[in-house]
C-alpha positions in Angstrom: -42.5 66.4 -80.3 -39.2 66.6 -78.0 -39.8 65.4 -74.3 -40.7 68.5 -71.9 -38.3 68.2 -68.8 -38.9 69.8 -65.3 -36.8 69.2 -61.8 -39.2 69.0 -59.3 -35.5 69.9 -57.4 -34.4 72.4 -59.8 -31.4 74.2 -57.3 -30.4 70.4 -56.4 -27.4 68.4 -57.6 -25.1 65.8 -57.0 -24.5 65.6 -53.0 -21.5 66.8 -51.8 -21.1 63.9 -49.6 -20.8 62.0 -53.0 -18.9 64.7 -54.9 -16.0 64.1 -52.0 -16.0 61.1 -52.1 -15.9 60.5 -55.5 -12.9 62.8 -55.9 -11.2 60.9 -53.2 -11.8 58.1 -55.3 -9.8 59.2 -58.3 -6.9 60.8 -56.7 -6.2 58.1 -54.3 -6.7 60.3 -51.4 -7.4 59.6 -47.9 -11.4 60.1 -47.8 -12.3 61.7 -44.6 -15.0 63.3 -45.9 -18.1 61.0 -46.5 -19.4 60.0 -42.8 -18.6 55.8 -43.0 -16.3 53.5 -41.1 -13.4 52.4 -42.9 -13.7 49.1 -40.6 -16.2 46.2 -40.4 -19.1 45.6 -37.7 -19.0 43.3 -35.3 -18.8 39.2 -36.9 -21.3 38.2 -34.5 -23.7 40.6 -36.3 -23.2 39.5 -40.0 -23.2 36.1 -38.3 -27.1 36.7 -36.7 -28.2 38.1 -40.4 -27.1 35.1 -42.0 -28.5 32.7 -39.1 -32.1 34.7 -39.5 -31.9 34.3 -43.6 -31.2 30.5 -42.9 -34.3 30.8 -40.3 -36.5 31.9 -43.8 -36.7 35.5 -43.1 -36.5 36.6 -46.4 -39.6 38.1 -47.6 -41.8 40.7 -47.1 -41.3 42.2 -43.5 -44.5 43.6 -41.9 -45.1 47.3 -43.2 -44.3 48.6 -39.9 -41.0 46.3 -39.0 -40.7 42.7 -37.4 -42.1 43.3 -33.8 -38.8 42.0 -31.9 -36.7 44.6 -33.2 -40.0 47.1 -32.4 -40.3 45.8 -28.8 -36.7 45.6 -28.3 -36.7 49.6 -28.8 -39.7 50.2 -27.2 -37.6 48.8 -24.1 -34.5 50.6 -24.5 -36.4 54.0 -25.0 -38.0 53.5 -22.2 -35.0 52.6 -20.0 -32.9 55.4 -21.3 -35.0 58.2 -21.7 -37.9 57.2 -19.7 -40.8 57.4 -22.1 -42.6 54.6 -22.7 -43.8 53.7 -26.9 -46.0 51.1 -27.8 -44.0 49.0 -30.3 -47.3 48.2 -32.5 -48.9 51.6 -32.5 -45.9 53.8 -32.1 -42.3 52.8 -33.7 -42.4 52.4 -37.8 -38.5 50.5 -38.8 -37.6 52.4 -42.2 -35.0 52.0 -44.9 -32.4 54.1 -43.0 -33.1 58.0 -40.9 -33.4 59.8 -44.4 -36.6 57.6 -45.3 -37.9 57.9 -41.9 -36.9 61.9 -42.4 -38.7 62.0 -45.6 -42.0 59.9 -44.7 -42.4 62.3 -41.7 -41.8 65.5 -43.6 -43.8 64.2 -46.5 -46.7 63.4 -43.9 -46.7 66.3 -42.5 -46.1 68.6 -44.7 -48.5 70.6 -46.9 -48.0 73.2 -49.6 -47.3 76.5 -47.5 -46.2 75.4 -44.8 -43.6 76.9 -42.6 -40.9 74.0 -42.1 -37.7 75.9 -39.3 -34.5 74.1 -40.1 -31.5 74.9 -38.2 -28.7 75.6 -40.8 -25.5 74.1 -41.2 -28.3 71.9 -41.8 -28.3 68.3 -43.0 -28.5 68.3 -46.9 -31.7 65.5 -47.5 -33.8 67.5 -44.9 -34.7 71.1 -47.6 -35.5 68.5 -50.8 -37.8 67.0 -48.4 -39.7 70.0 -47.7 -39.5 71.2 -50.8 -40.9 68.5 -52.8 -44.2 68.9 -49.9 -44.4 72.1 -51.4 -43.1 73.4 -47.9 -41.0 76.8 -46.8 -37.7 76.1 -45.5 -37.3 78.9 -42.8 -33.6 79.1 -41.8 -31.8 79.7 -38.6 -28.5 80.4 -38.5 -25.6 78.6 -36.0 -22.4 80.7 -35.9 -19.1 79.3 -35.6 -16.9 79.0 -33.1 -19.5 77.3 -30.8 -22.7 76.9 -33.0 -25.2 77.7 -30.3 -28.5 78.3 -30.4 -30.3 82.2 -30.6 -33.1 81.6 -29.0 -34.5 85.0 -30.3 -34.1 84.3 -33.3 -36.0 80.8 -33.1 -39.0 83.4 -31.4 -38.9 85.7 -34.6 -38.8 82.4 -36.9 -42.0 80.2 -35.4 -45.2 82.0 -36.7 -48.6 80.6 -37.3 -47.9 79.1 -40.1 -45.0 76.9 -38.6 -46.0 73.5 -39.2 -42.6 71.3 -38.6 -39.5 72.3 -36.3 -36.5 70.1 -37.1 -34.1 69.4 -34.2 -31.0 67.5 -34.5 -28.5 66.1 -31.5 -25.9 65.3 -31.8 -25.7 68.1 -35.0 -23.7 66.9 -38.1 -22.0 68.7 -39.4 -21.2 70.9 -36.7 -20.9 68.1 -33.4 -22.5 70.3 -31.3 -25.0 68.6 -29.1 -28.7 70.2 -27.1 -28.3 70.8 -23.9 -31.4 70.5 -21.4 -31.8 74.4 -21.6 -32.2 74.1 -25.0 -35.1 72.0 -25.0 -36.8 74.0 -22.3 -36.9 77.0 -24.4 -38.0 75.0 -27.6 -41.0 73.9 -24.6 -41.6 77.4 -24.6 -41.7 78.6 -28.0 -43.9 76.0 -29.2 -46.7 76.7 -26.1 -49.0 78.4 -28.3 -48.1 77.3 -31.5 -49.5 73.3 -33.3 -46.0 72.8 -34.5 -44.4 69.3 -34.6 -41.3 68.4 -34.1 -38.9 65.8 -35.6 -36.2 64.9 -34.2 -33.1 63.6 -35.7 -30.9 62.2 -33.0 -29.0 59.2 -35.2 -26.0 60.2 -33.4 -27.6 59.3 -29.9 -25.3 57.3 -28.4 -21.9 59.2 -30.0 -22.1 61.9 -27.3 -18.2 62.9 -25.4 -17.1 63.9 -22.3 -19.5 62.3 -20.2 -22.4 64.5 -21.7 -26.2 63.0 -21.3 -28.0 63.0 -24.9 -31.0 65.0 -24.4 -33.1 62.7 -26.3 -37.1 64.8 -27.3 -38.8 61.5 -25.4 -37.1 62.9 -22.0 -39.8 66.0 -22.3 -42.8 64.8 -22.3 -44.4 68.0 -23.2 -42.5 68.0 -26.2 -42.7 64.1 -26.8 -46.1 64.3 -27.1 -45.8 66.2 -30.4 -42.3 65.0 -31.9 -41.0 62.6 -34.1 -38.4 60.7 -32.3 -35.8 59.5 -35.8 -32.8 57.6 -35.2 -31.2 54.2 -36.6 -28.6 51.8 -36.0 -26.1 52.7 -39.2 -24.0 54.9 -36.9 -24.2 52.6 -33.8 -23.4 49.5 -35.4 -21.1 50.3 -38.0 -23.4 49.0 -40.9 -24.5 52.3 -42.7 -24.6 50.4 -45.7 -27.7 48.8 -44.2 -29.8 51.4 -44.1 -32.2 50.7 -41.4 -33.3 53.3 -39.2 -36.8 54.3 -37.2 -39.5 56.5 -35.9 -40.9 56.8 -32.5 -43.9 59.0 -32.2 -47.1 59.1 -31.1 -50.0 57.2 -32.4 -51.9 60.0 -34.4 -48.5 61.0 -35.9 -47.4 57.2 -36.5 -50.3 56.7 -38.8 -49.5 59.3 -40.9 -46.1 58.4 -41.1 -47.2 55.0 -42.0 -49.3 56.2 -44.6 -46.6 57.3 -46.5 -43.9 54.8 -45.3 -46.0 52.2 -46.7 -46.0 53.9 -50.5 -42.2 54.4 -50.5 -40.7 51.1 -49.5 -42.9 49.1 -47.4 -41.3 47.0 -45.7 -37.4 46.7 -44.7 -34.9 43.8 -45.0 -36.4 41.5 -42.7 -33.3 38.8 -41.5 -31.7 42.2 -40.7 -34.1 43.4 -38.5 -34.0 40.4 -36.4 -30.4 40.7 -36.0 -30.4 44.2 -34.7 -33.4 43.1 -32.4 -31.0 40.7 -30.8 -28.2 43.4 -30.3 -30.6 45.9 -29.2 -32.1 43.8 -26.5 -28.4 42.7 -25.1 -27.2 45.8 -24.9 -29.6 48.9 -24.9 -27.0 51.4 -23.8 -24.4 50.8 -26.4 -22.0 52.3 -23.5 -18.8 50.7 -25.5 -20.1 52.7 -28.8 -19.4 55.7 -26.9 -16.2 54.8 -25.5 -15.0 53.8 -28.6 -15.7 57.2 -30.5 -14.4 58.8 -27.6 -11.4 57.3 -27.8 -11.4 57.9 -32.1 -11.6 61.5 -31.6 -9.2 62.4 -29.0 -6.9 60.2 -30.9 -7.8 62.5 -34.2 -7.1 65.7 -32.0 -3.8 64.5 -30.9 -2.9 63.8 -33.9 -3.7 67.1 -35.3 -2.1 69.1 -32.6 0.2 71.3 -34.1 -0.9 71.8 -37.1 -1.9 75.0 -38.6 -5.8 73.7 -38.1 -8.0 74.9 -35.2 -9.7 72.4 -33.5 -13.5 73.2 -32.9 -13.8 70.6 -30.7 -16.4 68.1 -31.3 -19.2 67.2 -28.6 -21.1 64.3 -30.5 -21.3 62.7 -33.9 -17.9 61.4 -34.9 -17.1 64.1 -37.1 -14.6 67.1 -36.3 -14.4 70.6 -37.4 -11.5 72.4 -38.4 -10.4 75.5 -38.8 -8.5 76.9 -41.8 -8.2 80.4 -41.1 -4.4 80.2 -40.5 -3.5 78.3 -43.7 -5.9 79.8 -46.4 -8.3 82.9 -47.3 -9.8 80.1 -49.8 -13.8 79.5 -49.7 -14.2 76.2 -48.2 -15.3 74.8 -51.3 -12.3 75.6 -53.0 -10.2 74.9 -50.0 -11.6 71.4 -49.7 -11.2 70.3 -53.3 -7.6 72.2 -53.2 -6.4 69.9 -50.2 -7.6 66.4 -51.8 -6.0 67.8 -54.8 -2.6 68.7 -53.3 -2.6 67.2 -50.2 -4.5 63.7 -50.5 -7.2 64.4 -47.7 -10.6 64.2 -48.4 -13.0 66.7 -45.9 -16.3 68.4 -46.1 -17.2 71.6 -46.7 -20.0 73.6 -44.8 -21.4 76.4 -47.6 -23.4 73.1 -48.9 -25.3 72.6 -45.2 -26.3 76.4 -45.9 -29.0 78.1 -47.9 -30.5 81.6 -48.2 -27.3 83.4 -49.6 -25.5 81.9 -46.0 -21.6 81.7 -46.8 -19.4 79.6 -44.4 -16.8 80.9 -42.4 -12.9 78.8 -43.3 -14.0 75.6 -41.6 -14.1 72.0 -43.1 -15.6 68.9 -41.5 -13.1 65.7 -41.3 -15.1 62.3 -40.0 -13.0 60.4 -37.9 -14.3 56.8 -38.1 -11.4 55.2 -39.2 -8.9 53.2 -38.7 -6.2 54.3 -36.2 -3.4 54.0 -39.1 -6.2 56.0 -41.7 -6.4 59.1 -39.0 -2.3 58.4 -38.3 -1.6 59.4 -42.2 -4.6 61.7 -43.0 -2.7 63.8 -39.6 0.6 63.6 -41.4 -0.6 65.0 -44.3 -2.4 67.8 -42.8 0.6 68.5 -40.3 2.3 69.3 -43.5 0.3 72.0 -44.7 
């Protein structure tokens, strides 16, 4: 009898992050598309890594992460955003955001339930609810600023809202919350048992002297989010894949719960070297500055092309727009330009769901090399 076959995923695919990438790949083009340095971390971090696997850290981990590295951001949450976790009860250390994403949907999640996303949305976070047996309920940003209706997140949250997903800084858009924002999310979710989780990965890549508005600076709100981040993004080592959750006890243990059946533990000699770093410098003020610097550098070098800066607030990615060049789809637009032009970009119809088209806008990640961004500007110049 011939094998009977279901997707559990059945409207899923191959990512578009690695579709990109792996177009870039055989053209030779410059890949600006999938969201990686094209430069190493610091030496004094691969140098701690291999200093703990000397030390013997090299099996299991505890399940809920080496307590330095879960002390160490226990102090730094509490210095920057003033909320104070208790590293053994409250902060799980998980194979990157997207497991700590996916443990805290999965956890939370139950078949019917309401899950809001805000759409461009981030593509791992609908599979997620999905395979929970969840309803993605969309909400819509609109270009040029990608700001939040906040009627339309009053018609959206019902009774049967179980999860509110949050993320600032947003990729792909690099808009970021402001503290308005969060004081009408207080109010929408008064009356309601909704949690939220909150993906801020992008904490500390925040421009123009902006404050990340971080959930634990709302207590209120704290006290029924999941706090997500990791230190891919602010350490240059996404390959890495560590990331965490900060969240209250009740909602730690169920996270945990399913943490524990996914991969246990995480790389352990790694862990201990970003409990060093985290502990030296909490702030990660030069991360900033240096992204900062990356995308104004990116904008320069752009100006005067026929592309339309929207300009980024946080992440180090950078929309832009198309509208003067081509009435292409983005889709089309974006495979076009790696084709013909040797720049690799993103999309945004993929971040959408529920019929959503995107308007003539393509996301370009700008953590690269000064001399990558120099020739990937060149090249769009010339279109």
């Amino acid at each position: 009898m011939p094998l009977t076959l279901t997707s559990k995923l059945p409207a899923g695919g191959v990512s578009i992050f690695a579709t990109m990438t792996r177009l870039a790949n055989e053209l030779g083009a410059i890949n600006l598309s999938q969201g990686f340095p094209d430069f190493d971390c610091a030496p004094e971090l691969i140098e701690a890594v291999t200093r703990y696997m000397r030390a013997g850290h090299n099996q299991y981990a505890p399940m809920p992460g080496v307590l330095p590295l879960r002390e160490a951001l226990a102090t730094k949450i509490e210095r920057i955003y003033g909320r104070r976790y208790d590293p053994v009860s409250e902060i799980t250390i998980t194979t990157g955001a997207t497991e700590g994403l996916f443990a805290a949907l999965t956890a939370l999640v139950d078949r019917g339930d309401e899950v809001v996303l805000f759409q461009p949305v981030y593509d791992s976070y609908v599979p997620a609810v999905q395979l929970s047996g969840g309803r993605p309920v969309f909400i819509t940003l609109r270009p040029p600023h990608f700001r939040i209706d906040w009627d339309d997140v009053r018609r959206a949250v019902t009774s049967r809202t179980k999860v509110i997903v949050i993320n600032s800084p947003h990729n792909p858009t690099g808009t970021i919350w402001s503290r308005d924002d969060f004081t009408e999310l207080e109010r929408v979710l008064q009356q309601t048992g909704a949690v939220i989780i909150a993906d801020e990965v992008y904490e500390h890549i925040v421009f123009d002297g902006a404050r990340h508005e971080s959930v634990a600076r709302y207590p209120a709100l704290a006290e029924r989010a999941v706090v997500i981040s990791s230190f891919g993004k602010t350490y240059t080592t996404t390959g890495w894949k560590v990331g965490y959750c900060a969240a209250p006890a009740e909602l730690t243990a169920l996270i945990q719960s399913v943490h524990q059946w996914i991969v246990f533990a995480v790389n352990g000699a790694v862990q201990m070297a970003y409990a060093d770093a985290v502990a030296r410098d909490p702030e990660c003020a030069g991360v900033t500055a240096f992204y900062q610097r990356k995308r104004d550098l990116f904008l320069s070098l752009v100006a005067g092309s026929r592309f339309r800066p929207l300009r980024s607030e946080g992440t180090f990615f950078q929309l832009l727009d198309y509208s003067d060049i081509s009435n292409a789809g983005d889709e089309d637009f974006a495979i076009a330009m790696t084709r013909t032009h040797g720049v690799a970009s993103i999309p945004l119809t993929p971040f959408l769901h529920a019929g959503e088209t995107a308007a003539r806008i393509v996301r370009f990640c700008f953590a690269k090399r000064d001399e990558t961004l120099t020739q990937a500007a060149d090249r769009l110049r010339a279109i």
